[in-house]
N, C-alpha and C positions, 0 to 999 in steps of 0.2 A: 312727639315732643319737638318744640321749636328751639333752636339753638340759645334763644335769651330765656326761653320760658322761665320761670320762679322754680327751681326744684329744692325741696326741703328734703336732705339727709339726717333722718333721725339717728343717733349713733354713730356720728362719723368718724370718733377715734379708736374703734372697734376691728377685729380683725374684718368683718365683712364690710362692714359702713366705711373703712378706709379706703377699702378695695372699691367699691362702688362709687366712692368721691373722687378718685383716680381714674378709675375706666370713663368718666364725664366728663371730665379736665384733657383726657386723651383724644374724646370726640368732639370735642370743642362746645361744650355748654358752659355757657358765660355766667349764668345768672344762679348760683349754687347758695343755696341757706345752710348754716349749719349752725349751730350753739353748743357748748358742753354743758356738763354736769351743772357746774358751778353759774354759769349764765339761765340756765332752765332744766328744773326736776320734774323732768318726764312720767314723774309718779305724783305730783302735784296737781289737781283736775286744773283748780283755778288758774293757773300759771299756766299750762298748757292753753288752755279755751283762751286766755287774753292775748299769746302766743300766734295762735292760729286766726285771731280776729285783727289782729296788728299786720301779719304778714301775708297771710292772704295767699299760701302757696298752691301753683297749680298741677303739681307733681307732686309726690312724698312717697320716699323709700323709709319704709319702718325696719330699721336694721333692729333699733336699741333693745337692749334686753339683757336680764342679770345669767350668765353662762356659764361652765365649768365642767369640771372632769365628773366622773362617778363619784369620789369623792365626797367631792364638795354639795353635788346632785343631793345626797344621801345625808350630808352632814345637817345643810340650810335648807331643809326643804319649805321649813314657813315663808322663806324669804325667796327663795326661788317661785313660787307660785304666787304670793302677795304682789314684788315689785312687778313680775313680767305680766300678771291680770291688769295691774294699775296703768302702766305705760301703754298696753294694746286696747284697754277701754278709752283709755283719754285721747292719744292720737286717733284711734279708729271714729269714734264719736264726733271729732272736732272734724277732722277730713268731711266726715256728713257735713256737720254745721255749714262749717266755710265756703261749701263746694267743693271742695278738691276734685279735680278732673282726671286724675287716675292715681291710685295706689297700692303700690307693690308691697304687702305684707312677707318678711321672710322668719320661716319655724324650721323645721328641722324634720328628718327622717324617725329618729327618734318617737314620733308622733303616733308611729304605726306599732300593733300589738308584737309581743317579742315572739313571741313563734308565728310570726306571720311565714307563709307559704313564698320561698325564695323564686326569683329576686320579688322587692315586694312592690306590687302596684298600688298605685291609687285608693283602689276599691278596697284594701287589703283595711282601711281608718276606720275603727271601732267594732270590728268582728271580733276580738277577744282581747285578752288582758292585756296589757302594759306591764313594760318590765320594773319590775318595784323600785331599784335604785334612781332613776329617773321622773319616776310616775308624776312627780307636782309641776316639774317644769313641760312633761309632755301634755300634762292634762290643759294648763295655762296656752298651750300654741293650736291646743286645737280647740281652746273657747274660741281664741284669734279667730283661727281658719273661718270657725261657723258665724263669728259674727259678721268678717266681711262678709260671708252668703249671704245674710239674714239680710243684712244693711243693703246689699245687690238687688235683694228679690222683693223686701219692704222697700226701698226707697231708690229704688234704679243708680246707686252708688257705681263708680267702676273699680272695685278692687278686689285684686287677683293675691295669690296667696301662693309660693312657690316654697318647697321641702328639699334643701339641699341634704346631700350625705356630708359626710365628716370633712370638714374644711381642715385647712392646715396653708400657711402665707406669711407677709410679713404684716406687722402688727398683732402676732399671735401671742398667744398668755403660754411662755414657759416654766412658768411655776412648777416645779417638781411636783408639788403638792396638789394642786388644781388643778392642771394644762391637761388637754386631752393626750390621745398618747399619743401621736407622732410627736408631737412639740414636746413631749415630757421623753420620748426616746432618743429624740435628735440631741435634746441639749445631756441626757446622762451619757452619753456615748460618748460627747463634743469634751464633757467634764474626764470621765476616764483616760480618753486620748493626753489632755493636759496634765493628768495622774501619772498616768504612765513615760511620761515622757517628764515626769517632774519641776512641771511651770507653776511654781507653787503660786507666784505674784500672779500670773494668768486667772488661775484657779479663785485668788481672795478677790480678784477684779473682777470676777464675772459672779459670784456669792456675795458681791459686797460686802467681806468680811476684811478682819485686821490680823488676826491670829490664826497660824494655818493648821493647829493643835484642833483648835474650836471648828476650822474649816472640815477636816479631818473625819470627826465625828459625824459634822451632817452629811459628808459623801457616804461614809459608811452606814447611816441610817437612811441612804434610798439605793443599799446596795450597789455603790460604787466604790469598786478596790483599785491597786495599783495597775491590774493584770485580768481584771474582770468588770462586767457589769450583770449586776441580778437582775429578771423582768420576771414579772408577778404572772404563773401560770404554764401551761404547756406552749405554749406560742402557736396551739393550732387555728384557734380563732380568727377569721374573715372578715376583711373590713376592708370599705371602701371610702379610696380617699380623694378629692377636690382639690384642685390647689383655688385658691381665693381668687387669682384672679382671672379665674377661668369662668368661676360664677359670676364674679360683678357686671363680664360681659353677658352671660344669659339674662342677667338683670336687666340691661339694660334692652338688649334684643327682645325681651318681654314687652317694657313698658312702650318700645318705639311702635312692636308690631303687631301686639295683643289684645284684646279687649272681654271681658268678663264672658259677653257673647261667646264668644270662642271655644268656650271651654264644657260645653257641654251640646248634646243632642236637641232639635230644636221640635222635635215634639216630646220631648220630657214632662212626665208627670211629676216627680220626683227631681230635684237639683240637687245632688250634691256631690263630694270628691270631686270638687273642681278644681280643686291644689295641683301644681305640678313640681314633679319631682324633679330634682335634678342634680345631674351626677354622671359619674365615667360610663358607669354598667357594670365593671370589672374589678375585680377586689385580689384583697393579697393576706397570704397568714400572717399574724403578727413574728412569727420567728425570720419571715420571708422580708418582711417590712425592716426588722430586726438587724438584716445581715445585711440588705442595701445601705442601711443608715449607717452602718461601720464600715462600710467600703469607701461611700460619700464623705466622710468624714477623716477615714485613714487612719483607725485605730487600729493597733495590734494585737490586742488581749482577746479574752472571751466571752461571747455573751453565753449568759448562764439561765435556766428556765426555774422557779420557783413553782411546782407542779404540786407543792402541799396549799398553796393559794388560787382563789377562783378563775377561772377562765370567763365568767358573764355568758354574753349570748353570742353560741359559736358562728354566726355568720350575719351581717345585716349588710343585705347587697340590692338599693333600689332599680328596679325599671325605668327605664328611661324612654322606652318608645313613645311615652305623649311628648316630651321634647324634642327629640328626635320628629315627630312627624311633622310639628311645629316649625320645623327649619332651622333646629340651634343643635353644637354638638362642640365636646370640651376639645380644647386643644394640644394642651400641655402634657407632656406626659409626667408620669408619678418622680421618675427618677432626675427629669430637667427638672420639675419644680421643688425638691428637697433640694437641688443641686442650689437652685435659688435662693430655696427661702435658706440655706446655711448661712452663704453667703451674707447675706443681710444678719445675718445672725451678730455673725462675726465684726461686719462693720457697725453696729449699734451700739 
């Protein structure tokens, strides 16, 4: 990619699509596309295709996508598989049309079946089940994956398709209700501290509330006390986590130094798992993750384990040797980057 090239950022007010409009801006590319929601719906074919015929970009990072916690995974799963099949047919399609000259599809680790054999490689994509809470939105990123195969192998396309582990940065969704969990642990911890130390105005300013009666009740209904905090399970569960903008760099180390070719054996009869993963390698239990985040934060109460509620799937820790052999490797460690993303927390 040339320093003026045309690069379209789908998603760019997104934890990831922020991060990757940043780490561009940091490498000095000048010539950056972005649109939101309300300028262009990503799930519109028409509007997309007159989109891509108007602008004409010769890069495109497909960040956009409808995201969320188990929860939410679980709650909307029609909507989670409709918009994010709509958005990766229309972008991926239109990229054909126009030309696009390389495009970086980004899914998720999630894609891979839930007792896949740790840590999970590549190879590990459609050997067995999928874990149910999840399933529409993992099924929708791996139509993605195989269509940019298909579109590579049918029509010499260049797009690459990369499965980050569990992000966490700024521009993150702290939703109590939604947010994955680091970003749902940081901000109950950050809420408790303020509890306990009795900022009540802190506490209605960061809930956007007026009455701290009403405040009160929703701390106590995500199990946050004066002197404690509740987390859902034993805390022995495994997860690993990415700070954002340690991927946006692999993003872009990708798109500078990659090419579809790359990614696989070149007398292959068979193409595919050409995705690559990417991530630290190294994971941490959530009670582990638990007690760094109340150190980083400086709360004095207790964190408390809720072990009549599920614990999910006790470890999802990806392989990272195809990146690794590719020349990219994360920077940041877990505890600089919560040390980080607090911070921004607190100033937003």
């Amino acid at each position: 990619m040339q320093k003026d090239c045309k690069i379209y950022v789908a998603g760019h007010r997104g934890l990831v699509g922020s991060a990757i409009y940043r780490e561009l801006q940091n490498q000095g590319y000048t010539n950056l596309l972005i649109k939101t929601h309300k300028e262009l719906d990503l799930t519109q074919s028409e509007c997309v295709s007159a989109f891509f015929a108007k602008e004409q970009p010769e890069y495109v990072f497909l960040c956009a996508a409808k995201v969320g916690g188990i929860l939410a995974n679980n709650t909307y799963r029609a909507e989670f598989i409709y918009e994010n099949l709509a958005i990766q047919n229309n972008i991926i399609h239109n990229a054909y049309i126009s030309g696009v000259k390389k495009m970086l599809f980004l899914g998720s680790t999630c894609i891979y079946p839930k007792n896949a054999p740790q840590p999970i490689t590549e190879d590990s994509l459609l050997t067995s089940e999928l874990e149910y809470t999840n399933e529409p939105y993992a099924i929708a990123k791996i139509a993605g994956l195989k269509m940019c195969e298909s579109y590579n192998l049918q029509y010499g396309t260049n797009f690459i398709c990369a499965m980050p582990t569990n992000l966490y940065g700024e521009n993150d969704n702290f939703d109590l209700e939604k947010s994955h969990v680091l970003p749902a642990l940081l901000r109950k911890i950050h809420l408790a501290k303020l509890y306990y130390q009795n900022k009540q105005d802190e506490i209605l300013r960061d809930l956007k509330m007026q009455n701290f009666e009403e405040a009160k009740n929703y701390l106590h209904h995500f199990g946050i006390q004066p002197n404690s905090v509740e987390i859902w399970g034993s805390g022995n569960p495994r997860r690993e986590f990415l700070y954002v903008q340690d991927l946006a760099n692999a993003c872009v180390f990708i798109m500078q130094n990659l090419n579809f070719k790359d990614l696989y054996a070149k007398d292959s009869t068979q193409i595919r798992n050409t995705q690559i993963n990417i991530g630290t390698g190294e994971d941490i239990s959530i009670k582990d993750l638990a007690y760094l985040i109340k150190e980083i934060v400086g709360f004095k109460g207790e964190i408390c384990f809720d072990t009549s509620k599920p614990d999910g799937t006790m470890r999802k820790l990806s392989d990272v040797s195809k990146i690794h052999s590719l020349g990219w490797r994360d920077s940041i460690g877990l505890e600089q980057g919560i040390k980080e993303v607090y911070e921004w927390y607190q100033r937003k």
